[in-house]
py3Dmol code that shows the C-alpha trace and the ligand (Angstrom):
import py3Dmol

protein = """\
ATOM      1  CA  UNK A   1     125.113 117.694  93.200  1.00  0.00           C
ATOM      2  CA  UNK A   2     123.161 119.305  96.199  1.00  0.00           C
ATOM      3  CA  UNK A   3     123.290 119.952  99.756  1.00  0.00           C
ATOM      4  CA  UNK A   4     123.867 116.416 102.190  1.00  0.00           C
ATOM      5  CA  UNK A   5     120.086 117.950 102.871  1.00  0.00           C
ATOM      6  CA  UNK A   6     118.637 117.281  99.769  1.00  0.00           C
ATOM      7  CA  UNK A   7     120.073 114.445  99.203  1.00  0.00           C
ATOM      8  CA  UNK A   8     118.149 113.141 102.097  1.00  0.00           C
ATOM      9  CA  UNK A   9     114.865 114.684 101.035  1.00  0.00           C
ATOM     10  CA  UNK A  10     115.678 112.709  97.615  1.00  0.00           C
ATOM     11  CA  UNK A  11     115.996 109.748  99.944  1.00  0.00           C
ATOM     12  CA  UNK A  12     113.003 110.237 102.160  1.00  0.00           C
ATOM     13  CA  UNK A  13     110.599 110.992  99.353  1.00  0.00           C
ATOM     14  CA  UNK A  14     112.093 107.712  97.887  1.00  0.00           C
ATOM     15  CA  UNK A  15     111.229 105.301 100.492  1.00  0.00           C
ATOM     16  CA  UNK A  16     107.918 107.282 100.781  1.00  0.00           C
ATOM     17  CA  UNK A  17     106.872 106.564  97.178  1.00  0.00           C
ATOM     18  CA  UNK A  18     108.181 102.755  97.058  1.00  0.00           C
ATOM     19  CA  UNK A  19     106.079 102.304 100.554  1.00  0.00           C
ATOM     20  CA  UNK A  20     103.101 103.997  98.340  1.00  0.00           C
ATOM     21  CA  UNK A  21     103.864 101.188  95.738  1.00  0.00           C
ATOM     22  CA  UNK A  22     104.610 103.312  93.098  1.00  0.00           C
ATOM     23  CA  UNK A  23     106.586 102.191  90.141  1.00  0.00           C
ATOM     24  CA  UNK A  24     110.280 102.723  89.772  1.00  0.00           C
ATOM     25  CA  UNK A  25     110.146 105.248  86.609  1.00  0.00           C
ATOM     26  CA  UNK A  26     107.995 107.018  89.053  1.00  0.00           C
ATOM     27  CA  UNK A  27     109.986 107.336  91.909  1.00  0.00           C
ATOM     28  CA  UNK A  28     112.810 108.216  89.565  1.00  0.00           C
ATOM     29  CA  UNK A  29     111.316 111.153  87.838  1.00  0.00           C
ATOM     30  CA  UNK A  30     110.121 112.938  91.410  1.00  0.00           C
ATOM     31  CA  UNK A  31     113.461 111.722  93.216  1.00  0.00           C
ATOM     32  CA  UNK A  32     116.321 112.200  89.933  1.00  0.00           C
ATOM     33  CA  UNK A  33     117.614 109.326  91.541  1.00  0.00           C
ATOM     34  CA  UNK A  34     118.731 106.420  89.094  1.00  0.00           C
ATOM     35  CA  UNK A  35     117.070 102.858  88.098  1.00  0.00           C
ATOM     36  CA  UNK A  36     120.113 101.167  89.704  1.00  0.00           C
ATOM     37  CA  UNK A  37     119.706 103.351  93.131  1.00  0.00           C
ATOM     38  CA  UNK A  38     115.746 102.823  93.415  1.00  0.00           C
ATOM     39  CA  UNK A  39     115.933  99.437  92.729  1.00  0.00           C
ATOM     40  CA  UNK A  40     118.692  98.905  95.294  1.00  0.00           C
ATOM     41  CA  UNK A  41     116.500 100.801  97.835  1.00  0.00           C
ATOM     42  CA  UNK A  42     113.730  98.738  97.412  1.00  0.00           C
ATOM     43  CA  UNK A  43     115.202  95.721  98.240  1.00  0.00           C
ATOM     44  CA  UNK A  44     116.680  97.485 101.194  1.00  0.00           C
ATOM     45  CA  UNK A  45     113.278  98.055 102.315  1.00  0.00           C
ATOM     46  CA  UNK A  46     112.111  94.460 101.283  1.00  0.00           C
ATOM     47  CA  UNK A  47     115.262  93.300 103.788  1.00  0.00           C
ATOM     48  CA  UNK A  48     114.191  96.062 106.640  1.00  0.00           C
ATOM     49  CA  UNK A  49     112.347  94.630 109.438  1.00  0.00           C
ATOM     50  CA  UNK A  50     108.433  95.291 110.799  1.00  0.00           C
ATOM     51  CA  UNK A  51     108.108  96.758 107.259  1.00  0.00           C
ATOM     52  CA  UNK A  52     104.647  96.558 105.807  1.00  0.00           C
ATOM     53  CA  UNK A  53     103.519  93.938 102.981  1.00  0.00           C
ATOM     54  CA  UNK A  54     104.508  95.816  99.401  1.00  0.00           C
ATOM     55  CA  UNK A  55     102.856  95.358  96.057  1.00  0.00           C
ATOM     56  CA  UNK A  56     104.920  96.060  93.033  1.00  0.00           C
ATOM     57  CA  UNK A  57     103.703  97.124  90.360  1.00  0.00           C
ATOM     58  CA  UNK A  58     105.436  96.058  86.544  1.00  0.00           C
ATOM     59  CA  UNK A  59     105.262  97.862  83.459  1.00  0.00           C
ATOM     60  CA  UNK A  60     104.042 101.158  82.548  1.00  0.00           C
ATOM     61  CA  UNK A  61     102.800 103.654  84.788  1.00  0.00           C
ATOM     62  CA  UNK A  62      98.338 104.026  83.593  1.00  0.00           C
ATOM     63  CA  UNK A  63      98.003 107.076  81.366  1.00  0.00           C
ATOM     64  CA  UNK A  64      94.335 106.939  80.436  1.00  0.00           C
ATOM     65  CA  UNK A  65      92.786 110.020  82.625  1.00  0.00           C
ATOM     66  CA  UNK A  66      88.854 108.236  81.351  1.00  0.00           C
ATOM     67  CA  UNK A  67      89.426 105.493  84.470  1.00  0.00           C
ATOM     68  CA  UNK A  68      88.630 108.324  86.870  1.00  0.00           C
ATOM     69  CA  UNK A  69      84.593 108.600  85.137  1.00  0.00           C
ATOM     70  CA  UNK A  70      84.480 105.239  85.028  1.00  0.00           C
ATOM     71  CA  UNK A  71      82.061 104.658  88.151  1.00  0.00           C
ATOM     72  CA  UNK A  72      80.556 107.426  90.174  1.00  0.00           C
ATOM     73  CA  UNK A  73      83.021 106.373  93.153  1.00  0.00           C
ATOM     74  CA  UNK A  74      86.233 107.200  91.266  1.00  0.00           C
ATOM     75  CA  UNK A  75      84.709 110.250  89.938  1.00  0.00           C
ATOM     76  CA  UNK A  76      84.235 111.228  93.624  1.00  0.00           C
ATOM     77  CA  UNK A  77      87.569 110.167  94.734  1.00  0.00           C
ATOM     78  CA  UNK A  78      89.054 112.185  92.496  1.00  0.00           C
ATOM     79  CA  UNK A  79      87.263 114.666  92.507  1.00  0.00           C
ATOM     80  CA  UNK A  80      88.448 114.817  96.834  1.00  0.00           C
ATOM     81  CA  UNK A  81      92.129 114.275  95.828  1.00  0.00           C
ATOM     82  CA  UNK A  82      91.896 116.882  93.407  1.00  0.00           C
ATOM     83  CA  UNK A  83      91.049 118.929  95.365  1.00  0.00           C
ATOM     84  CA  UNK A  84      93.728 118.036  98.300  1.00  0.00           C
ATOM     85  CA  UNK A  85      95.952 119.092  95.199  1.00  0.00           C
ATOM     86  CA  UNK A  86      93.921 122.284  94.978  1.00  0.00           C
ATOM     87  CA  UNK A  87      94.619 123.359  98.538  1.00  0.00           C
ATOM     88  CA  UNK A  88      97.682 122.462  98.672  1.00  0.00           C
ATOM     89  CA  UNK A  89      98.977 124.357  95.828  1.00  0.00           C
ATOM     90  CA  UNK A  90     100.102 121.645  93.603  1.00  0.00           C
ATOM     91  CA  UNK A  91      98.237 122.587  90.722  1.00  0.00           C
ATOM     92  CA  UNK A  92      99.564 125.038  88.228  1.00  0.00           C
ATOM     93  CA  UNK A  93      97.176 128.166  87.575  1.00  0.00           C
ATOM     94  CA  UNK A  94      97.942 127.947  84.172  1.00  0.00           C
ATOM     95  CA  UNK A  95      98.077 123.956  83.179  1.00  0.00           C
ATOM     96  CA  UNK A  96      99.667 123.305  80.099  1.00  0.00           C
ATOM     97  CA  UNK A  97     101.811 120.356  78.729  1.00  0.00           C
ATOM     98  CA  UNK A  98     105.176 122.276  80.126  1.00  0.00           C
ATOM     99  CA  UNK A  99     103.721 123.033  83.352  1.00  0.00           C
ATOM    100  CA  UNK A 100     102.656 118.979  83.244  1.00  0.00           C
ATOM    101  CA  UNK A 101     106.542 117.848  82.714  1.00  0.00           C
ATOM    102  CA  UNK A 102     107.806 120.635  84.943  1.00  0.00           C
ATOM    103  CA  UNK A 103     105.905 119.179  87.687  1.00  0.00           C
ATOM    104  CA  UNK A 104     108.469 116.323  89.115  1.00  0.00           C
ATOM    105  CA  UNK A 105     110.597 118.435  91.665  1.00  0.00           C
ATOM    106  CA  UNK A 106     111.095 116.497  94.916  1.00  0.00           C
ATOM    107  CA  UNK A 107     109.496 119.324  97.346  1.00  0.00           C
ATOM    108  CA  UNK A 108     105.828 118.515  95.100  1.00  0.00           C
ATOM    109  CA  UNK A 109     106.549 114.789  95.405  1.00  0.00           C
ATOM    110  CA  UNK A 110     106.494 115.143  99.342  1.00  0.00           C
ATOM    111  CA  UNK A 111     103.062 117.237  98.889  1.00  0.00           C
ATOM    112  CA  UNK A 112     101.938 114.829  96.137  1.00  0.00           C
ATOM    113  CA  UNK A 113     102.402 112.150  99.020  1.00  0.00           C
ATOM    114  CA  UNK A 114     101.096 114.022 101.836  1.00  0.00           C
ATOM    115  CA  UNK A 115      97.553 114.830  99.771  1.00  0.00           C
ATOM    116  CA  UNK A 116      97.267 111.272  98.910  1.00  0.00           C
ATOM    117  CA  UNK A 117      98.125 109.964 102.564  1.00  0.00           C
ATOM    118  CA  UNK A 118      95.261 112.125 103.344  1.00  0.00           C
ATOM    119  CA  UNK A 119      93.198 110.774 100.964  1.00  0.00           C
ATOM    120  CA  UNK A 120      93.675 107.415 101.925  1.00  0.00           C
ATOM    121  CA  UNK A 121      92.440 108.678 105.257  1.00  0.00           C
ATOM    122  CA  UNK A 122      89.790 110.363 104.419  1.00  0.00           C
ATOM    123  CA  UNK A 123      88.323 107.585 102.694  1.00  0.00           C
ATOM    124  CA  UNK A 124      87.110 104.045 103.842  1.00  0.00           C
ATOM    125  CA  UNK A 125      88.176 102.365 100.998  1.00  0.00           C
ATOM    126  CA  UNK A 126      90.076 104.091  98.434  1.00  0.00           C
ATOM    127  CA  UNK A 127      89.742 102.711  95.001  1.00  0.00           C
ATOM    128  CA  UNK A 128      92.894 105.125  93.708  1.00  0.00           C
ATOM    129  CA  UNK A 129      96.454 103.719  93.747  1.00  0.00           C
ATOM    130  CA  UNK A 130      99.103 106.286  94.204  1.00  0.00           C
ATOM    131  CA  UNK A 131     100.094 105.185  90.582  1.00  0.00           C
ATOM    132  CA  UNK A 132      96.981 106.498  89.405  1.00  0.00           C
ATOM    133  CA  UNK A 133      97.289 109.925  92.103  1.00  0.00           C
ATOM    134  CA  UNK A 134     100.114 110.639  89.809  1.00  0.00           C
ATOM    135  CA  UNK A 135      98.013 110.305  87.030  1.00  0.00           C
ATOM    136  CA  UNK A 136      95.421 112.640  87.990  1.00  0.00           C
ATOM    137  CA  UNK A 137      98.023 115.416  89.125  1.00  0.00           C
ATOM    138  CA  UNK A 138      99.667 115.460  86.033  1.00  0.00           C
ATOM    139  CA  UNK A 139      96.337 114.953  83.768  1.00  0.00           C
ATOM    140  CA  UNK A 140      95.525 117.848  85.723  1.00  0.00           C
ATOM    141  CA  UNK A 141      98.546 119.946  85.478  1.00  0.00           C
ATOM    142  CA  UNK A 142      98.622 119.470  81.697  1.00  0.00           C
ATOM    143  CA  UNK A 143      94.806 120.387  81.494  1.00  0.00           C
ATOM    144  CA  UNK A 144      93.859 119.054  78.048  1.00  0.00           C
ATOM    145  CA  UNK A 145      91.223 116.291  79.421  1.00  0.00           C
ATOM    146  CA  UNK A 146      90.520 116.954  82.377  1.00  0.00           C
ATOM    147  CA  UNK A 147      90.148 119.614  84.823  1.00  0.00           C
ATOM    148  CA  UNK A 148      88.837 120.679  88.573  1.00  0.00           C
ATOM    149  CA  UNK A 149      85.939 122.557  88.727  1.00  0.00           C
ATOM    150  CA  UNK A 150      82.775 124.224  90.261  1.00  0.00           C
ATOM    151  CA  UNK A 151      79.890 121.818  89.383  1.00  0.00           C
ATOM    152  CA  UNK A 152      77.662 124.216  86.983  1.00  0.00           C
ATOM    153  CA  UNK A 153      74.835 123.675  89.692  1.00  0.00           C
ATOM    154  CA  UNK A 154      75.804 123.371  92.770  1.00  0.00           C
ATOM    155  CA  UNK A 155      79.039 124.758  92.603  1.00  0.00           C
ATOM    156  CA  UNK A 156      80.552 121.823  94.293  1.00  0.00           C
ATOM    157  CA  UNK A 157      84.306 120.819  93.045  1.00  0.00           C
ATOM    158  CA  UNK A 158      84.756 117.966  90.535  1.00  0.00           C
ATOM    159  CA  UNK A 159      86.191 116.720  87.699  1.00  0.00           C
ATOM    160  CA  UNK A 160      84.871 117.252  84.160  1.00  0.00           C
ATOM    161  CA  UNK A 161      86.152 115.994  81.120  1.00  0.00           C
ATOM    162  CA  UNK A 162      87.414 118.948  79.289  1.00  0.00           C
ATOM    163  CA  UNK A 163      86.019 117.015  75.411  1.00  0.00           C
ATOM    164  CA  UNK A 164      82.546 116.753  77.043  1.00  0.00           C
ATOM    165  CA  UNK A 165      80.220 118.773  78.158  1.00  0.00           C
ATOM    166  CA  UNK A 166      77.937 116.803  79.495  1.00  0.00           C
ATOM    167  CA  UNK A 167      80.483 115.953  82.098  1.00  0.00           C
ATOM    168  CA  UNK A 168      80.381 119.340  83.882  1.00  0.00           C
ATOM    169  CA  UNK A 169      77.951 118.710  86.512  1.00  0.00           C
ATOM    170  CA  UNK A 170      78.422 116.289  89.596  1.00  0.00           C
ATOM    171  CA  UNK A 171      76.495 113.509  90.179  1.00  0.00           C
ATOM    172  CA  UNK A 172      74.190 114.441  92.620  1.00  0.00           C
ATOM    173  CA  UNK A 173      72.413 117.030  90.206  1.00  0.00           C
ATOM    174  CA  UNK A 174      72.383 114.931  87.528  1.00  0.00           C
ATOM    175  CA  UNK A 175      72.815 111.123  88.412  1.00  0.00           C
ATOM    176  CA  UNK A 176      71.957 110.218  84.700  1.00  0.00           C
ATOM    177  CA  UNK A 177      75.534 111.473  84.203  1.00  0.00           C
ATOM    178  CA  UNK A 178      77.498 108.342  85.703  1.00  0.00           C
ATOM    179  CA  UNK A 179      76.737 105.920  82.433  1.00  0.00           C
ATOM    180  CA  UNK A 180      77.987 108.891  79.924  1.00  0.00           C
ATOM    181  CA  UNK A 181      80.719 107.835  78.571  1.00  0.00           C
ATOM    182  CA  UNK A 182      83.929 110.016  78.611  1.00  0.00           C
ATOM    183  CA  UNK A 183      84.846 111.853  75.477  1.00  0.00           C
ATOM    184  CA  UNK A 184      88.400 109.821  75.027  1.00  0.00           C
ATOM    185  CA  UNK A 185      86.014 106.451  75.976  1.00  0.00           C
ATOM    186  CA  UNK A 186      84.023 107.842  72.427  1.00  0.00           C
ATOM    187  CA  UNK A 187      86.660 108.306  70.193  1.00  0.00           C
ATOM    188  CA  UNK A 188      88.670 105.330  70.965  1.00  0.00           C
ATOM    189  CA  UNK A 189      85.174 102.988  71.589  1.00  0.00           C
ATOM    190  CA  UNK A 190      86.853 101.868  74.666  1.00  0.00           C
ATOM    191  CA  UNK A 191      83.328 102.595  76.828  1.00  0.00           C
ATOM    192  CA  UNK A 192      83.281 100.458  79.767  1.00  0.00           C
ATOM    193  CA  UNK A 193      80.158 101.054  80.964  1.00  0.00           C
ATOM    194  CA  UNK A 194      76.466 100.434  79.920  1.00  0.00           C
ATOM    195  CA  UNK A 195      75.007 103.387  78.459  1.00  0.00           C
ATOM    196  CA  UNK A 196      72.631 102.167  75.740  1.00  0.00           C
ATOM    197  CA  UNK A 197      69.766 103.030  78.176  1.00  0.00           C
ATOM    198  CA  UNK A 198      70.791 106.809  77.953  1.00  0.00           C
ATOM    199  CA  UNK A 199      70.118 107.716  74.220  1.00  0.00           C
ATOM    200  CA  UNK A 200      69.266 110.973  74.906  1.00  0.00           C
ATOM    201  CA  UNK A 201      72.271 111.415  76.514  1.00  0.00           C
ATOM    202  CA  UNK A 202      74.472 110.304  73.856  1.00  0.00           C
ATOM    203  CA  UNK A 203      72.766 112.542  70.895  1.00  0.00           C
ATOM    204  CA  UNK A 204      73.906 115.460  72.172  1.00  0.00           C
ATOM    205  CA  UNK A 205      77.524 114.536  72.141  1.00  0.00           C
ATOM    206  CA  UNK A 206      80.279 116.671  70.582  1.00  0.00           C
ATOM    207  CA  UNK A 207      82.753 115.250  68.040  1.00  0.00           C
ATOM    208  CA  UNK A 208      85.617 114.166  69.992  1.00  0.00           C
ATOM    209  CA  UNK A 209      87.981 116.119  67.507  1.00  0.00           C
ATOM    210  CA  UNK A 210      86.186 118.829  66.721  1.00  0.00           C
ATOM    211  CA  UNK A 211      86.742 122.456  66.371  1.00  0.00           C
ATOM    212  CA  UNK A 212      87.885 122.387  69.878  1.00  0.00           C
ATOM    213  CA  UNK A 213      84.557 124.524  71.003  1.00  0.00           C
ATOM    214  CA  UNK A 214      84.259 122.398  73.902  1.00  0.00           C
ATOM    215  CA  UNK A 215      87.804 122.977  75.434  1.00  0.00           C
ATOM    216  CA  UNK A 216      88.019 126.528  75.391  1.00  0.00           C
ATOM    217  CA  UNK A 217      86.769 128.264  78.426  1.00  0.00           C
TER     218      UNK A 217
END
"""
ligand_1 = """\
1
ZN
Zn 76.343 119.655 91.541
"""
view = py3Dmol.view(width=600, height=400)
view.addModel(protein, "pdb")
view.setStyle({"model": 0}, {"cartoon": {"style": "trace"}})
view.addModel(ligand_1, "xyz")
view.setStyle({"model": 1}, {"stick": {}})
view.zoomTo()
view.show()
């Protein structure tokens, strides 16, 4: 299948994404290369010389899109590597759960890489694996939890939680808003965090399955 070209793009973004420690099923899905063949280059790389110390990661790639609320710092992050995906047009104008799975091609997986190589240095310390980059592309590619946008205040970019609204202001207008828990963290009573200082907050929650009021718009 292909051009000898692409099948060294498929290659290139391979090594790329096992260097970025992502998980085999990952590089799969962006590369359409098979188990057998990832797992064979990786242990080419381990072999290569000069090559950087590699975590790898077992089991399944995270899915829960609440992590990224769960201190102001991640929110941030991801927030900035959201919107690396913004300018870089990986993310689809109309997000959906097809646009989500349509997403793997290996030309975005090179982008996806480049906007979280410049994330990593853009920031001292960054708290987001690449794992979890993919996470937040596709969470925000499918659109149903979370999304990029203006702050209501200030206008600057962030990332709400679609099944909130508290959550659609940053932090710097309203710093009460880093110990709200996230709307999935609610329904699920997986909250992290310490927010029983924040009553207030919490009364004017909407019902995480409700009549959907608080996703439309
Ligand atoms: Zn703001």
């Amino acid at each position: 299948m292909g051009f000898p070209e692409d099948a060294y793009r498929q290659y290139r973004l391979a090594m790329r994404m096992i260097q970025l420690e992502a998980r085999t099923s990952a590089v799969c899905a962006w590369t359409r290369f098979t188990e057998g063949r990832v797992r064979r280059l990786f242990r080419a790389y381990l072999r290569s010389a000069n090559r950087p110390k590699l975590a790898r990661h077992r089991g399944q790639s995270p899915r829960d899109a609440s992590v990224f609320f769960r201190t102001p710092q991640l929110r941030a992050e991801a927030g900035g590597l959201a919107a690396y995906y913004s300018l870089l047009g990986l993310l689809p104008s109309d997000p959906s759960q097809r646009a989500a799975r349509a997403l793997p091609t290996v030309p975005r997986g090179e982008t996806l890489c480049y906007a979280f190589e410049l994330y990593t240095m853009t920031v001292k310390s960054p708290r987001i694996s690449f794992e979890h980059a993919i996470l937040l592309l596709t969470a925000l590619a499918r659109g149903e939890e979370i999304a990029l946008q203006p702050c209501r205040r200030c206008s600057a970019l962030i990332i709400i939680d679609r099944l909130s609204q508290l959550l659609d202001q940053c932090l710097y207008c309203n710093p009460s808003l880093a110990v709200v828990p996230t709307a999935n963290e609610v329904s699920t009573g997986t909250a992290v965090r310490d927010h029983t200082s924040m009553p207030r907050q919490l009364a004017l929650f909407e019902p995480a399955f409700g009549d959907g009021s608080s996703v439309s718009d």
